[in-house]
N, C-alpha and C positions, 0 to 999 in steps of 0.2 A: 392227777388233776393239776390244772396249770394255777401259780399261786395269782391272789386277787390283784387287779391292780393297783398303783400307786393312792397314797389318799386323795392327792389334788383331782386327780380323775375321776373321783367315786361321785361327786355330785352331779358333774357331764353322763354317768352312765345310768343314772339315777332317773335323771331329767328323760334321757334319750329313750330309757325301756320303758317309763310310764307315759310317753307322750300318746303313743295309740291308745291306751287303756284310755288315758284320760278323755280324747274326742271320741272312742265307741260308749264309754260309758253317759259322758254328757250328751251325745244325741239319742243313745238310748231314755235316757234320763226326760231330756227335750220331747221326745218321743210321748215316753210315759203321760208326763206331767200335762201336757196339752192333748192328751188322746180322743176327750171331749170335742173338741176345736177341730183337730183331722176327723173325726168321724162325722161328722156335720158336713164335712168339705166334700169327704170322698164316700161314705159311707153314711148316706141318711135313710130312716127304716121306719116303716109305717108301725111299725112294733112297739117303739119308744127311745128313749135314747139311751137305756141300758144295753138294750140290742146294740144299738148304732155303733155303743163303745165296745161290745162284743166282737160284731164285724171287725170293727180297727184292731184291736188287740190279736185278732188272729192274722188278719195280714200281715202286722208285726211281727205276729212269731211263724212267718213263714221263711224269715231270714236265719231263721235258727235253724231249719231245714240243712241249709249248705255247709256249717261250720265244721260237721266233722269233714265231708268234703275237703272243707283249708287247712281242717288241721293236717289230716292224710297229706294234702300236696307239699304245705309246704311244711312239714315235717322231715319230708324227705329233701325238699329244699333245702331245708337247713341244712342236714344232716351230710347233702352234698358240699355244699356257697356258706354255709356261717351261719348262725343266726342274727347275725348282723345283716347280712346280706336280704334273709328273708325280711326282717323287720322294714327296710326302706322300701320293699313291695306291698308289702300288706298296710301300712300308713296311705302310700300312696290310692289304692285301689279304696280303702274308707274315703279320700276325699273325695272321689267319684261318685260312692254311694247318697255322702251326706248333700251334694250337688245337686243329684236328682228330686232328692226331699225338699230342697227349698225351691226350684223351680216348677214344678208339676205342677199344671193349671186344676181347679174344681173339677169335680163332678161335672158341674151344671157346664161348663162350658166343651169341655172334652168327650164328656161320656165315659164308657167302660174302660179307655183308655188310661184315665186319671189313676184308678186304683190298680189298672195293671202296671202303669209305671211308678208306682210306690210299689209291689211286689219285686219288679226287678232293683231298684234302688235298694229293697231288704236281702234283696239275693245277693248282690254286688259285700256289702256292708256284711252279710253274715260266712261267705266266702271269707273277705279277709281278716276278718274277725277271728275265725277257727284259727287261722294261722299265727294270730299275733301271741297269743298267751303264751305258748309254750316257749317259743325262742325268751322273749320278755322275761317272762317269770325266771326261768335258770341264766340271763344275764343276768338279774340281781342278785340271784346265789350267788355266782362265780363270784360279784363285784366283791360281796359283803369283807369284810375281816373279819379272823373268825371270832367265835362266840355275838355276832352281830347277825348271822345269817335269818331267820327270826323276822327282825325287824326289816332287812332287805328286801327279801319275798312279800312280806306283807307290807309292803309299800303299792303293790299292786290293787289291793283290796282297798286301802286308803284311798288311792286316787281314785276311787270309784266314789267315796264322802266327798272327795273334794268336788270330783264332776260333779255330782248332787245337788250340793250345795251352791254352786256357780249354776247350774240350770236353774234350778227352784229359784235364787235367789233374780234371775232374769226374767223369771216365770211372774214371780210378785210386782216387780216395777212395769213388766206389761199390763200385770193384770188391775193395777192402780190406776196407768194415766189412760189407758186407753177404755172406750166403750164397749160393751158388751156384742155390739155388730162387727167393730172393729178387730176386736182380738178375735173373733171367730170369723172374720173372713179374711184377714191378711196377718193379723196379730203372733198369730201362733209359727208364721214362717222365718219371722226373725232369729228364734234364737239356731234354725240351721242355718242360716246366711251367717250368722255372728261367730259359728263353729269354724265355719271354713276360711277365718280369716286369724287363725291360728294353725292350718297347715303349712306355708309356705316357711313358717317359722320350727315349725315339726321336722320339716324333711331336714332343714339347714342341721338341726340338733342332730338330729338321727346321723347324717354324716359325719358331723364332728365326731361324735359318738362310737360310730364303724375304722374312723382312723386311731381314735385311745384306746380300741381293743384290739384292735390290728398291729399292733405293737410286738412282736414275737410270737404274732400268731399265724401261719400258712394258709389258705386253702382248708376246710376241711376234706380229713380222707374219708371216703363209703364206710362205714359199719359194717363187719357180715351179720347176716339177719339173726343170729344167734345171741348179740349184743342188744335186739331190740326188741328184747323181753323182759319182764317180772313176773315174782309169783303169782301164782293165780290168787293165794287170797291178799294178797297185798295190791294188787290192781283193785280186786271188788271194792276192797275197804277203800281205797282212794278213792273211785266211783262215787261208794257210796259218799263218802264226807263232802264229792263236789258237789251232788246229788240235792242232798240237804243245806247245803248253802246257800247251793241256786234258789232254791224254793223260797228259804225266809228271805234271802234277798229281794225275791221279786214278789215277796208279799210285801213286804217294808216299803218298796218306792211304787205300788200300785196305791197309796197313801192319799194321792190326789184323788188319783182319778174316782178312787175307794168314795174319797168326802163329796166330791162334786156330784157323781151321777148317782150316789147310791144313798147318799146321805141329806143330800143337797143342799148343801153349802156352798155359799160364793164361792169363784176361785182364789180371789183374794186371800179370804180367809185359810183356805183349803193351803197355801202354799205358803201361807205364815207359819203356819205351823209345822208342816215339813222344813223348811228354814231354821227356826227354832231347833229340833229336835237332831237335825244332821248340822247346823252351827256348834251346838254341844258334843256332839260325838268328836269333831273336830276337834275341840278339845282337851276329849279323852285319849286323843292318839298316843300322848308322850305318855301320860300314867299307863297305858297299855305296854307299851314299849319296856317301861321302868321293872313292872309286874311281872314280865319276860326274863326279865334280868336276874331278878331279884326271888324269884318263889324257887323253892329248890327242888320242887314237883311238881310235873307243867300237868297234871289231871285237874290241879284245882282251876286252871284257868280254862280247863278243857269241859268241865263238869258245871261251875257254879254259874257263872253268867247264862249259862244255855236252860240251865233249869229252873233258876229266877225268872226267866224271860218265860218258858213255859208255863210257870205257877201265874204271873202278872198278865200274860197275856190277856185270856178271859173276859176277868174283872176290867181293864183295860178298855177294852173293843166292846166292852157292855156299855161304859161310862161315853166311851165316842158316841153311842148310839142313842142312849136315853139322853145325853145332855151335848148337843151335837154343838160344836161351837169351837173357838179357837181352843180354850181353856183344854178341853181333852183331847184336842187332835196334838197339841203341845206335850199333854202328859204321853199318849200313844205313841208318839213319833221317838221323842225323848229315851223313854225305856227304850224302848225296842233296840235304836240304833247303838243308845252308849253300851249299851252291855253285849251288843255283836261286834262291837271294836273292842271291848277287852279280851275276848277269847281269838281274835283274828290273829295275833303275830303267829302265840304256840301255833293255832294251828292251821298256819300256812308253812310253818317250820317243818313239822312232822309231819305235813304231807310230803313236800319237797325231798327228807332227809331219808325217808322211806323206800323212796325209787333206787335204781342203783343209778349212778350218778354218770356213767359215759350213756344212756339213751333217755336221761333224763327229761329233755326237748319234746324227744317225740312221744314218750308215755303218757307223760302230763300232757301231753297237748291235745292227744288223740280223748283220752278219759275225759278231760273238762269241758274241749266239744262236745264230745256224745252228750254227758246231763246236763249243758246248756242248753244244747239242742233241742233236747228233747221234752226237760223240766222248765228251761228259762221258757221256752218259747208258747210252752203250755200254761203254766201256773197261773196266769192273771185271764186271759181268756176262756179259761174253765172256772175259775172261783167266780168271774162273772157269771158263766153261763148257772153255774149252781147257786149262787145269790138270784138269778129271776126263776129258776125253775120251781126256788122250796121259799120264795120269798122272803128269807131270814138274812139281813146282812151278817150274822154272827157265825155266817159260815166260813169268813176270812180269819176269825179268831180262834175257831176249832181245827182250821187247818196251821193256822202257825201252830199251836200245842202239842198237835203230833209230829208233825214233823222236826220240830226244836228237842224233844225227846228220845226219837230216832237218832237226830244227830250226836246229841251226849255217847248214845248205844256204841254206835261206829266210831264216834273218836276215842272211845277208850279201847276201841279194836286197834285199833290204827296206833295208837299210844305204846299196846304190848310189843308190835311190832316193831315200831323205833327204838324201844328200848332194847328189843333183842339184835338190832343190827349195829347199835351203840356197842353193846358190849363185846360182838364179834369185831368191833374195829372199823364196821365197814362206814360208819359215818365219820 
């Protein structure tokens, strides 16, 4: 393995591998958060408007469709060109997507047209989606110095708070000065026009970026296909922990749309609260980071926050719903997020360290596609469909409790396994 780069470099490379996370997850996020407002636009339904956000949420995750797609291609991209080389393609081809999203005329004015070109806009966008994690994520390995690696990887999961938190918090100052005609007829398309005015600044990075690691490094040479395997239960287990990530992930930022159409709650309100609860998590990055450091057995950071979150859940998503208001969407939001940033460095650490490290790119990238794909892109459009069919919104709080307990299961799989590849040396 080539040793990490110089320090002064580490923050350029920093910048450069989370700049795509940061615009796929903040239009995701944009996405999310306004999914009310798009489905009004593109998707209005004589059913209600739980439906309406039904319909949008699955068009949304019909971009999740392509990502294995990206990972595959440019997996092998990399694997030929760099993953540097991939990265300034797959940035580029997201600003295409998030282009489409903010110019796409209503319904009312286009017809079936409107929501077919938001499907290709998700197709574009979930395409180069797939391909961006895997280069990304094992550029920040490489960057880290060691016993920091940890906290490098999991910078990727971070900038996904931070998206959060910059959409949500663009989400509240639309949803203050503008009218409620307003924000649902034109309101909601700002914060993708505002997105696209941070790529031009993306690619510049990304190049600096591709020449500080280009520094003694060639061409990548092909792999023979024999290098571009893991064990089979060590794939599973990675699977699974992306598996269960995805899930409470995309239970957590379904938070809005959760309080506005299900709960009904202003937007306003609805997105103070998510602000609130990922402003704090924000917070907690560094104590997370420190906790990394500093615990001399990474199970309790893999065990305790995920089971708290399971025990709190419940009572939690009970208290949002009997007393619906900021007060609980703050408590709900709050938990939930700070204690999935403390268990995030470990274990983005001990997924990474788990792989064998020469086809590191393309394992991770092909395994995170497939359960984004196929978890991210389902989980919020089926908890909706299952919140109108049994009419219980308490069906988003019974699904984070299992699945948050699953995850503990699997990361203590995943835990034996890194300790057993620690000890053979190979990490």
């Amino acid at each position: 393995m080539s040793s990490s780069p110089a320090a002064p470099n580490r923050a350029l490379i920093v910048a450069g591998a989370c700049a795509g996370n940061l615009l796929e997850f903040y239009n995701f996020l944009a996405y999310a958060f306004f999914a009310p407002m798009i489905a009004a636009s593109f998707f209005p339904s004589s059913q209600g408007k739980i439906m309406a956000l039904f319909y949008s949420l699955v068009t949304f995750g019909v971009g999740f469709v392509a990502r294995p797609l990206g990972a595959f291609v440019f997996g092998r991209y990399a694997l030929r060109r760099g993953d540097r080389a991939a990265l300034m393609l797959t940035f580029s081809l997201m600003a295409l997507g998030s282009l489409l999203l903010a110019v796409t005329p209503p319904a009312s004015q286009i017809g079936i047209w409107a929501p077919g070109l938001i499907v290709v806009a998700r197709l574009v966008q979930g395409f180069s989606e797939g391909g961006e994690v895997g280069p990304a994520t094992t550029m920040l390995y490489q960057a880290a110095p060691e016993g920091a690696r940890g906290a490098y990887t999991a910078m990727q999961s971070f900038t996904q708070v931070i998206a959060s938190f910059i959409a949500v918090s663009l989400g509240l100052v639309l949803s203050s000065i503008l009218s409620h005609d307003a924000l649902y007829a034109w309101g909601w398309r700002v914060p993708f026009a505002l997105g696209l005015v941070i790529v031009p600044f993306g690619l510049l990075l990304r190049r600096y970026t591709v020449a500080a690691l280009s520094e003694g490094h060639g061409t990548a040479e092909p792999l023979p296909p024999e290098t571009l395997k893991a064990p089979v239960w060590t794939a599973f287990l990675v699977f699974g922990a992306m598996v269960t990530t995805t899930v409470s992930t995309y239970l957590r930022t379904f938070g809005v749309s959760y309080a506005v159409s299900v709960l009904g709650l202003p937007a306003n309100i609805s997105m103070i609260g998510m602000a609130i609860g990922l402003g704090i998590s924000m917070l907690a990055i560094p104590v997370a980071f420190k906790f990394d450091r500093i615990l001399g057995d990474a199970r309790i950071l893999l065990v305790v926050p995920g089971m708290l979150s399971a025990l709190l859940a419940v009572p939690l998503y009970r208290y949002a719903i009997l007393s619906p208001g900021l007060a609980s969407q703050a408590a709900l939001n709050t938990t939930m997020f700070v204690l999935s940033t403390m268990t995030t460095v470990t274990t983005w650490k001990i997924i990474q360290e788990s792989l064998p490290s020469v086809s590191r790119t393309y394992i991770f990238g092909i395994l995170y596609a497939v359960a984004i794909s196929v978890f991210g892109g389902a989980t919020q459009p089926l908890i909706t469909w299952f919140i109108h069919q049994s009419g219980s919104p308490m069906t988003a709080g019974y699904a984070m409790v299992v699945d948050l307990v699953v995850g503990v299961v699997i990361n203590l799989g995943l835990h034996r396994v890194w300790v057993a590849r620690k000890m053979s040396g190979a990490v």
